[in-house]
C-alpha atoms as a printed R data frame, in Angstrom:
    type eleno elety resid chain resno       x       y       z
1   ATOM     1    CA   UNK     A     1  -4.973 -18.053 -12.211
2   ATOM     2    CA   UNK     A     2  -7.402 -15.056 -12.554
3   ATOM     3    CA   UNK     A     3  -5.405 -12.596 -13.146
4   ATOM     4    CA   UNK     A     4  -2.992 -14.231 -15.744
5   ATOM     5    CA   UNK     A     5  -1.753 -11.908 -18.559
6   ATOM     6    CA   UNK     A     6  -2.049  -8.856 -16.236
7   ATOM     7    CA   UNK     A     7   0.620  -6.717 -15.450
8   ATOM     8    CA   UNK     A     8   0.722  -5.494 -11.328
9   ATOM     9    CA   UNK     A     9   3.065  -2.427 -10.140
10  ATOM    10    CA   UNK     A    10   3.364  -2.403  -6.390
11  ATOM    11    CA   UNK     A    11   4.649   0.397  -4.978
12  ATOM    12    CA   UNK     A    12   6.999   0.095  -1.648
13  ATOM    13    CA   UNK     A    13   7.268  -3.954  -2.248
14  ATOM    14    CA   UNK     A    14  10.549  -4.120  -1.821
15  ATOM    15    CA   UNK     A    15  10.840  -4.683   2.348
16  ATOM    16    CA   UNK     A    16  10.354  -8.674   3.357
17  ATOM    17    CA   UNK     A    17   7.850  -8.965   5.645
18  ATOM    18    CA   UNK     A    18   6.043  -6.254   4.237
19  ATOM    19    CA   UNK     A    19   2.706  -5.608   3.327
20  ATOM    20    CA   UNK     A    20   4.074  -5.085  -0.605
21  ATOM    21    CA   UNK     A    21   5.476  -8.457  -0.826
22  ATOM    22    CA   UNK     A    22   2.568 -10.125   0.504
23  ATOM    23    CA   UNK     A    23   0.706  -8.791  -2.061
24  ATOM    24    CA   UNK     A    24   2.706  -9.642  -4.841
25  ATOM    25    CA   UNK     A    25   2.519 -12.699  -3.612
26  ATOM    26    CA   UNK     A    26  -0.915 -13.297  -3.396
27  ATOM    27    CA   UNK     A    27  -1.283 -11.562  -7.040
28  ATOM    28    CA   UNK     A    28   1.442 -14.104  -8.775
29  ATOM    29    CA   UNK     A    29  -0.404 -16.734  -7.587
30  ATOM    30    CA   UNK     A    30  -3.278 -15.431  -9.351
31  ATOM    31    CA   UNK     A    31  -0.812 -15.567 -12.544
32  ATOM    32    CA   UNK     A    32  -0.108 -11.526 -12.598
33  ATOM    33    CA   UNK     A    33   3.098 -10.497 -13.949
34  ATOM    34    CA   UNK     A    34   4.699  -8.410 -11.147
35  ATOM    35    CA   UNK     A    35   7.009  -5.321 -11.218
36  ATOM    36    CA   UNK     A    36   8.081  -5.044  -7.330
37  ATOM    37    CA   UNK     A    37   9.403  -1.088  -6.893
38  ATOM    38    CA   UNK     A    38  10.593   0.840  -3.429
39  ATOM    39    CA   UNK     A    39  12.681   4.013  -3.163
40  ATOM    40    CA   UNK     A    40  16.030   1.150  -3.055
41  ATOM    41    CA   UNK     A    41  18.336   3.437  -1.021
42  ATOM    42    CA   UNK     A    42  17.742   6.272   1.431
43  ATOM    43    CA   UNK     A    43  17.398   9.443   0.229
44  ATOM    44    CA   UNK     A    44  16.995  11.884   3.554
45  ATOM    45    CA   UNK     A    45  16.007  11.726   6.500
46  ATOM    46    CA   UNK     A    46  12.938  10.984   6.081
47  ATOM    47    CA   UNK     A    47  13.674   7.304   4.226
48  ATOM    48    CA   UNK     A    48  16.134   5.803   6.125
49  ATOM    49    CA   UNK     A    49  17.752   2.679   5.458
50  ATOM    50    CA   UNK     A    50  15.661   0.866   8.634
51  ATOM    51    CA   UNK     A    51  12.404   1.636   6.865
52  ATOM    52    CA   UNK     A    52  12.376   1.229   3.224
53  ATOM    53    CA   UNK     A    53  13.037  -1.641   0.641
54  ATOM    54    CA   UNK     A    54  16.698  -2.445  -1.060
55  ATOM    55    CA   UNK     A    55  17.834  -2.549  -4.025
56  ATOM    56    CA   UNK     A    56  18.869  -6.448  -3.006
57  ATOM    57    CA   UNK     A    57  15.492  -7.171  -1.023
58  ATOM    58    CA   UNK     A    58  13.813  -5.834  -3.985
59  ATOM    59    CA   UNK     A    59  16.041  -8.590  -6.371
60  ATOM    60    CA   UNK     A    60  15.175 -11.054  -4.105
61  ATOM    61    CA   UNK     A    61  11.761 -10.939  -3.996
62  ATOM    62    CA   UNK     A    62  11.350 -10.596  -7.814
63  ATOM    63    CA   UNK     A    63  13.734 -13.814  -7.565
64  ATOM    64    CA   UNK     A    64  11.037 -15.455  -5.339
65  ATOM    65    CA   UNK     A    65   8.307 -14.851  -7.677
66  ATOM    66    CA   UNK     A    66   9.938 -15.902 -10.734
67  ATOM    67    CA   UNK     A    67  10.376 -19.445  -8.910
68  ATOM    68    CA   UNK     A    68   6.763 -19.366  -9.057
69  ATOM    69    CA   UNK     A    69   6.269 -19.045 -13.045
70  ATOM    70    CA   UNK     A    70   5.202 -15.442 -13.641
71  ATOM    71    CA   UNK     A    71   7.451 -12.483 -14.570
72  ATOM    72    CA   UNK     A    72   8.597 -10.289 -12.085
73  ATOM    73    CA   UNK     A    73  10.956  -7.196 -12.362
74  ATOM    74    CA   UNK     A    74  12.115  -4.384 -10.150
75  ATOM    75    CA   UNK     A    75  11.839  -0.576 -10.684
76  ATOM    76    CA   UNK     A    76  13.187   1.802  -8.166
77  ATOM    77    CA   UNK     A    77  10.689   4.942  -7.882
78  ATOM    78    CA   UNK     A    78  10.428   8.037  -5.235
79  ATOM    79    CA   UNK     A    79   6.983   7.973  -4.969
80  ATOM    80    CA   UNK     A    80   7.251  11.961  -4.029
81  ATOM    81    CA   UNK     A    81   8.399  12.437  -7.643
82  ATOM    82    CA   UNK     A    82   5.598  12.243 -10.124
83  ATOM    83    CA   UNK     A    83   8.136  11.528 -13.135
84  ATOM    84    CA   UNK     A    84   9.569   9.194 -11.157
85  ATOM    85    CA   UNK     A    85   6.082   7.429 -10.943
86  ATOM    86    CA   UNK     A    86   5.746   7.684 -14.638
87  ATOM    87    CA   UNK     A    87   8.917   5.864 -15.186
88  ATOM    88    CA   UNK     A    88   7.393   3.154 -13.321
89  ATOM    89    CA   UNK     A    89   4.146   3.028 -15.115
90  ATOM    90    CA   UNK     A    90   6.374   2.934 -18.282
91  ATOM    91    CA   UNK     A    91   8.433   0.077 -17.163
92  ATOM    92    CA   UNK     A    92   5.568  -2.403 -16.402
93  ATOM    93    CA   UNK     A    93   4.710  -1.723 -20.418
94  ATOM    94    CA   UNK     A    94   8.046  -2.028 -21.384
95  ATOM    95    CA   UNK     A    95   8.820  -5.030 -19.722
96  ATOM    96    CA   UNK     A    96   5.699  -6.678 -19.383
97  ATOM    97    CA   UNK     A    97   3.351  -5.577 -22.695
98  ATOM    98    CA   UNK     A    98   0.636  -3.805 -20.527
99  ATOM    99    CA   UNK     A    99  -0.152  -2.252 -17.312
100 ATOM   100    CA   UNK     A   100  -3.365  -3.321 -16.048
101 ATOM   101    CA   UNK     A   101  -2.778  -3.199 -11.726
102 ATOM   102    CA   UNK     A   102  -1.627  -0.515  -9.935
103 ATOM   103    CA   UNK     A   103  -1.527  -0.581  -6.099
104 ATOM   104    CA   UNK     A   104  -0.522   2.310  -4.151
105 ATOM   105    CA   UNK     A   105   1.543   0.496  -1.028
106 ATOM   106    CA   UNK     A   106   4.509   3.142   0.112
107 ATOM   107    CA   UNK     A   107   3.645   4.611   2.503
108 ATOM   108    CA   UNK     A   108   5.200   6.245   5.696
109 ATOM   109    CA   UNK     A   109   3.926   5.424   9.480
110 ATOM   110    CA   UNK     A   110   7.116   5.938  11.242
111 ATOM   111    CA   UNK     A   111   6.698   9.884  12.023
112 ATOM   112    CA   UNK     A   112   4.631   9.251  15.326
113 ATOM   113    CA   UNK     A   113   5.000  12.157  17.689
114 ATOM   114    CA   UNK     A   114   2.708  14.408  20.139
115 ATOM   115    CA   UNK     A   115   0.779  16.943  18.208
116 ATOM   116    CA   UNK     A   116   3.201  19.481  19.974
117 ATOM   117    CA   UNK     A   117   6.430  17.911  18.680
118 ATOM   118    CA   UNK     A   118   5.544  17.692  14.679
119 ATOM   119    CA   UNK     A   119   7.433  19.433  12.543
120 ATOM   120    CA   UNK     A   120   6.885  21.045   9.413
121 ATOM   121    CA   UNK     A   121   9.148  18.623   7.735
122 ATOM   122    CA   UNK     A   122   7.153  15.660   9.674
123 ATOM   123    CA   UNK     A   123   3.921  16.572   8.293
124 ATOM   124    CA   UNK     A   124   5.303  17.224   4.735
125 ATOM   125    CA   UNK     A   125   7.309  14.030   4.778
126 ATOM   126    CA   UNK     A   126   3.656  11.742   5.641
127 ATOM   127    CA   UNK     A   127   1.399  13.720   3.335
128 ATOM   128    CA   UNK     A   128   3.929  13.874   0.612
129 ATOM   129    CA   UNK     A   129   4.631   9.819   0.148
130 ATOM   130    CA   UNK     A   130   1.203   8.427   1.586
131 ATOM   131    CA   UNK     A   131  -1.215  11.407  -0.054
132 ATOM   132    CA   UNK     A   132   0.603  12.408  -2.893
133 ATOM   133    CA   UNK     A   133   2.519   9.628  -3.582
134 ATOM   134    CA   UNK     A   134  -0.878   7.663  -4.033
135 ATOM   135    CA   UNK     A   135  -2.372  10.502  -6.097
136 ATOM   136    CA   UNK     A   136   0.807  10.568  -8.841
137 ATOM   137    CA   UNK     A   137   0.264   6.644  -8.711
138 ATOM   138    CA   UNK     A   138  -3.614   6.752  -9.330
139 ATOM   139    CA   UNK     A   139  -2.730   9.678 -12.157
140 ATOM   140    CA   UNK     A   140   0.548   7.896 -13.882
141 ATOM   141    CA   UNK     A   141  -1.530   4.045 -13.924
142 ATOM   142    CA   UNK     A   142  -4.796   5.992 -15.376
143 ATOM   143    CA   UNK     A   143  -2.565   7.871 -17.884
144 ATOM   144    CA   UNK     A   144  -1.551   4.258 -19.329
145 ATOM   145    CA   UNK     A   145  -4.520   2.526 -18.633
146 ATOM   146    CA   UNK     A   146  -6.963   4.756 -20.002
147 ATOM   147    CA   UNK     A   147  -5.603   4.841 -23.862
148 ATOM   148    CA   UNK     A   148  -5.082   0.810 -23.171
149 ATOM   149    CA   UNK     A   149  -8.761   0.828 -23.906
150 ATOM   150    CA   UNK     A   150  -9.320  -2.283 -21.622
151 ATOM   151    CA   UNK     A   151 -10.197  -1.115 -18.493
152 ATOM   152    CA   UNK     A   152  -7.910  -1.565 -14.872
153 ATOM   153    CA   UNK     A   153  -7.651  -1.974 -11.249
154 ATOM   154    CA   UNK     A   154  -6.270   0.829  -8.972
155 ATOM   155    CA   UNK     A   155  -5.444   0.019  -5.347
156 ATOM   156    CA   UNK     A   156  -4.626   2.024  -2.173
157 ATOM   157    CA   UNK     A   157  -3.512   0.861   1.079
158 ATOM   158    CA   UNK     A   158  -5.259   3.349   3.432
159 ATOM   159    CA   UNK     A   159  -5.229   2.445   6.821
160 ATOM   160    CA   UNK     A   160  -7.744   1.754   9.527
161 ATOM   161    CA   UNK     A   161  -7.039   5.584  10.460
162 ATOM   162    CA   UNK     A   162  -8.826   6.415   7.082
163 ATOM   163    CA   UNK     A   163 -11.847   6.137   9.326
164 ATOM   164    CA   UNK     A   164 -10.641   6.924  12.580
165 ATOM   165    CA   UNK     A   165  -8.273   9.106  14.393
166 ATOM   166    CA   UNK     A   166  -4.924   8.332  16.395
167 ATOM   167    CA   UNK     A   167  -2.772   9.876  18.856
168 ATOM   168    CA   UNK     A   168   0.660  10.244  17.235
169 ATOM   169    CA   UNK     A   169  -0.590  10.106  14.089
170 ATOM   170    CA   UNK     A   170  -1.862  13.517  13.021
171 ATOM   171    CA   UNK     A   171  -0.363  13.489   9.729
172 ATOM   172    CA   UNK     A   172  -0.722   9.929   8.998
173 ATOM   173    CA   UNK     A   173  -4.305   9.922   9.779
174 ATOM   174    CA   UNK     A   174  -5.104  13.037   7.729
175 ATOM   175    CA   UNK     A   175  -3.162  11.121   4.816
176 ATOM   176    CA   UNK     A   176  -5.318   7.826   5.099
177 ATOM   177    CA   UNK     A   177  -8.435  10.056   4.979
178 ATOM   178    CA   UNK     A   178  -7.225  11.890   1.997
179 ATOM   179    CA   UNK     A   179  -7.279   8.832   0.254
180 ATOM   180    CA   UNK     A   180 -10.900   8.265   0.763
181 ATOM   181    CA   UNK     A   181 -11.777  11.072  -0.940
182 ATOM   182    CA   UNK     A   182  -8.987  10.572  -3.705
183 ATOM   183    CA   UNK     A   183 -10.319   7.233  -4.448
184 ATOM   184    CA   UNK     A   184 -14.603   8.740  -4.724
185 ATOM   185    CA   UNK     A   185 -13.084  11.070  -6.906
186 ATOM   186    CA   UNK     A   186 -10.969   9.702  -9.258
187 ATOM   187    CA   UNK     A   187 -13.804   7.276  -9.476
188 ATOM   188    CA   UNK     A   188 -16.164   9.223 -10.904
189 ATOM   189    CA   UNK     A   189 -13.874   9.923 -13.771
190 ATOM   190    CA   UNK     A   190 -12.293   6.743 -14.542
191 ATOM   191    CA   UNK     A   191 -15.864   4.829 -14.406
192 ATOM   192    CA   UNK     A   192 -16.375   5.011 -17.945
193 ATOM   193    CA   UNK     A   193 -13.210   3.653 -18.673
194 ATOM   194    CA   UNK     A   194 -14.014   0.510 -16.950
195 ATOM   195    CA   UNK     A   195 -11.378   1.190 -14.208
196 ATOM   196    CA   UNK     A   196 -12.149   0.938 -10.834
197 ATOM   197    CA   UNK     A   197 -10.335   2.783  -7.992
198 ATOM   198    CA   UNK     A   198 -10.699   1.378  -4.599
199 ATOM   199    CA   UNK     A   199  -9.057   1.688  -0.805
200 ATOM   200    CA   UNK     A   200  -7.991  -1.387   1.320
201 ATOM   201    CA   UNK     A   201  -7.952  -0.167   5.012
202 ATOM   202    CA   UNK     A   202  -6.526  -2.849   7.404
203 ATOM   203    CA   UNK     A   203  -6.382  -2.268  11.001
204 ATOM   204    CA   UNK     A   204  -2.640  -2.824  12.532
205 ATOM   205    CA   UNK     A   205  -0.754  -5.354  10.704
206 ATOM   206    CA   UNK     A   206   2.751  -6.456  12.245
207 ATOM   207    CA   UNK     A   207   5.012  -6.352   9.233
208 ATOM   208    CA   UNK     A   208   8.882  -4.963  10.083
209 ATOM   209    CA   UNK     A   209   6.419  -1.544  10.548
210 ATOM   210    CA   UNK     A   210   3.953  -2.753  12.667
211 ATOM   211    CA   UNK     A   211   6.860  -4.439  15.091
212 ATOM   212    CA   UNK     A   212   8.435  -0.397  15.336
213 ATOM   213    CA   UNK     A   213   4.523   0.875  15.778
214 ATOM   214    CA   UNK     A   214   4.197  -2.120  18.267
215 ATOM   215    CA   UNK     A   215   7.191  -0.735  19.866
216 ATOM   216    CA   UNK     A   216   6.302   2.554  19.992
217 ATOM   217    CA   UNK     A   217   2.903   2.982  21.732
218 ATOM   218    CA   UNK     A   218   3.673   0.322  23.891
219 ATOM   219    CA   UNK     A   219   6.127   2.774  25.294
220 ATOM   220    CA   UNK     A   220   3.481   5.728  24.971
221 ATOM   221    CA   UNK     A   221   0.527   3.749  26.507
222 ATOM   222    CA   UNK     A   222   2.469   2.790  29.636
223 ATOM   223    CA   UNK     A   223   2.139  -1.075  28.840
224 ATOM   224    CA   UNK     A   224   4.302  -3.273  30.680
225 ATOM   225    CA   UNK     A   225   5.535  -5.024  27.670
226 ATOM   226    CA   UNK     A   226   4.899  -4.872  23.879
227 ATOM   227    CA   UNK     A   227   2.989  -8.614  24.271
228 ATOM   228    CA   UNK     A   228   0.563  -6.877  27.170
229 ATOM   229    CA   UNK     A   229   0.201  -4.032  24.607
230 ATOM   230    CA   UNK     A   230  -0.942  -6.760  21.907
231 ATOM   231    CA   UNK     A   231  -3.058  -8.515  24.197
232 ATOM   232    CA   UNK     A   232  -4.780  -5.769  25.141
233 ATOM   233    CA   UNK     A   233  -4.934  -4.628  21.055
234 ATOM   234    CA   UNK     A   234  -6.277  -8.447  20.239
235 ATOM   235    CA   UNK     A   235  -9.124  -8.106  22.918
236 ATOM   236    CA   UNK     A   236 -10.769  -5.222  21.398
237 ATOM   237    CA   UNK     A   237 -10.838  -6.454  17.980
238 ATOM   238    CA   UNK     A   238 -14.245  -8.713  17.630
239 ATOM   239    CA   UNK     A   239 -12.163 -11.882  15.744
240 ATOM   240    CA   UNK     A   240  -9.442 -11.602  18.583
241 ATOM   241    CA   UNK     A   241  -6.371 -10.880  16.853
242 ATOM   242    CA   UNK     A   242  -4.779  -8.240  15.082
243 ATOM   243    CA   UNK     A   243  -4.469  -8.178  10.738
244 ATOM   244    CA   UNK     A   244  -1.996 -10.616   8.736
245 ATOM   245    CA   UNK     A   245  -0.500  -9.615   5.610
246 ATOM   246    CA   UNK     A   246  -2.605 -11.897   3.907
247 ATOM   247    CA   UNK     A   247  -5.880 -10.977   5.050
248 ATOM   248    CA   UNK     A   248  -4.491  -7.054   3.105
249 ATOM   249    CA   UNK     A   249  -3.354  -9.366   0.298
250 ATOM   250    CA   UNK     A   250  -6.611 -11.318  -0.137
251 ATOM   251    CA   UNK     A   251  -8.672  -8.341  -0.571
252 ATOM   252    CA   UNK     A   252  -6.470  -6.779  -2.865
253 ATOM   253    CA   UNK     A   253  -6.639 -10.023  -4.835
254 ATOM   254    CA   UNK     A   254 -10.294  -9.788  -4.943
255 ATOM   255    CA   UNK     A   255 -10.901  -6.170  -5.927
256 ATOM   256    CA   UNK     A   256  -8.080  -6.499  -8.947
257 ATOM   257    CA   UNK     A   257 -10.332 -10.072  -9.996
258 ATOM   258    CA   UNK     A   258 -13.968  -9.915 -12.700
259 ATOM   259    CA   UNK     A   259 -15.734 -10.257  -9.051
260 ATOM   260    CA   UNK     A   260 -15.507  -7.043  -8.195
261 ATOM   261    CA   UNK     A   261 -15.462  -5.466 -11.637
262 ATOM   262    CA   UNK     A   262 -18.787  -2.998  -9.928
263 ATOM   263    CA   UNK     A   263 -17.041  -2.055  -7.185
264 ATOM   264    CA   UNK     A   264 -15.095   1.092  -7.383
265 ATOM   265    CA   UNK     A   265 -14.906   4.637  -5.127
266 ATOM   266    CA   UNK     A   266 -15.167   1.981  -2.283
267 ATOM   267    CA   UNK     A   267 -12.843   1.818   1.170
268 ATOM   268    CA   UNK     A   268 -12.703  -1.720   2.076
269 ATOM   269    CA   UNK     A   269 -12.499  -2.737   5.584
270 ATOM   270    CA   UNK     A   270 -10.071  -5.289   6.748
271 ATOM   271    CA   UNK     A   271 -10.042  -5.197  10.263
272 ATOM   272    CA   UNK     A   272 -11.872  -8.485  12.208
273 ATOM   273    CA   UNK     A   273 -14.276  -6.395  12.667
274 ATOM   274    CA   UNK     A   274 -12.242  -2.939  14.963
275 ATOM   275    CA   UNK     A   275 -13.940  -0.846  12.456
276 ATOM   276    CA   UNK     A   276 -17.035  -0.421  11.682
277 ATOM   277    CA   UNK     A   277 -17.297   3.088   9.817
């Protein structure tokens, strides 16, 4: 129960199966109050109702963690909007006391297409929820955190494609790399405030995502099935298998615990060992 008395905000934790509710998980069982948050309905086309969380899913996972002893709320938030982000920030205090975790989950890695066939609207709609979206997130939790006086933990789910690139994923990829240099920046400034602001970058993970991304370049790549395009995924990956939520959720746990209290401006490899930059 490390992190008991902290407050954790979770953007884009409101799909099951998801990355986001695997890491509320794991931090509630560490004793952190949780505020679970997704866009809850579509709003264009870019959000469609396949690929974000629900105002229900989001209910029901709060429901889950309450079972477990700690408080957990929802809070719908556009992560393009930076007031929007601010409202969520203000809701953790409100309803919990304090805000004291803050990990930047939404994210968008359903606009795969040749570099020929991107839009402007495709581009925008990648760099404006998994760039931006993380920066109002990093700049809303700091503008709480800092006059807390008591330090904090800011997360980001990058990506594997923070260090490398992808075919398909122009936009994407130049969004996960963004946040590398997001995170050494904003680093340098919140330091002295005993905050630390670190990346997570997992290699593929099949969450409800992954299993459309699984779909997807199998169809690209010419495999005969999605399980041959696994296989062949698992065999280049030194521990043989692609990512589990968990394995996301653990390190999360661990950079948000007193372990890691030095290590900040960092981009964390989870990946069995596919990358090694």
């Amino acid at each position: 129960m490390r992190l008991i008395g902290k407050t954790a905000v979770i953007t884009g934790s409101g799909r099951r199966g998801g990355l986001g509710e695997a890491i509320a998980l794991r931090l509630a069982k560490d004793g952190a109050n949780i505020v679970i948050s997704d866009i809850g309905a579509p709003r264009d086309a870019a959000t469609g109702a396949e690929h974000i969380g629900s105002t229900d899913e989001m209910e029901s996972i709060a429901s889950e963690l309450r079972k477990t002893g700690v408080e957990a709320s929802t809070c719908v938030c556009d992560v393009r909007s930076l007031d929007d982000v601010r409202k969520l920030a203000s809701h953790a205090v409100d309803t919990h006391g304090s805000l004291d975790i803050w990990v930047n989950n939404a994210g968008i890695g359903y606009i795969m297409k040749p570099l020929l066939d991107v839009t402007e609207d495709d581009w925008r709609a990648v760099i404006d929820v998994n760039l931006s979206g993380s920066f109002f997130g990093v700049k809303a939790a700091a503008e709480v955190m800092v006059p807390q006086g008591k330090g904090g933990r800011i997360v980001n789910i990058a990506s594997q494609a923070a260090k490398s690139g992808f075919p398909h994923a122009q936009a994407y990829t130049s969004s996960k790399h963004g946040l590398v240099g997001l995170v050494r920046s904003a680093a340098t400034e919140l330091g002295g405030h005993d905050i630390t602001v670190n990346n997570v970058c997992p290699n593929h993970v099949t969450t409800a995502l992954g299993a459309w991304q699984n779909k997807y370049f199998a169809e690209v790549t010419g495999a005969a099935s999605v399980e041959d395009y696994l296989k062949a995924m698992a065999a280049r990956i030194p521990m043989g298998r692609p990512g589990l939520p968990e394995d996301t959720a653990n390190a999360v746990a661990w950079l948000c615990s007193d372990e890691a209290r030095y290590i900040t401006a960092e981009s964390m490899n989870v990946s069995g060992g596919e990358e090694p930059h």
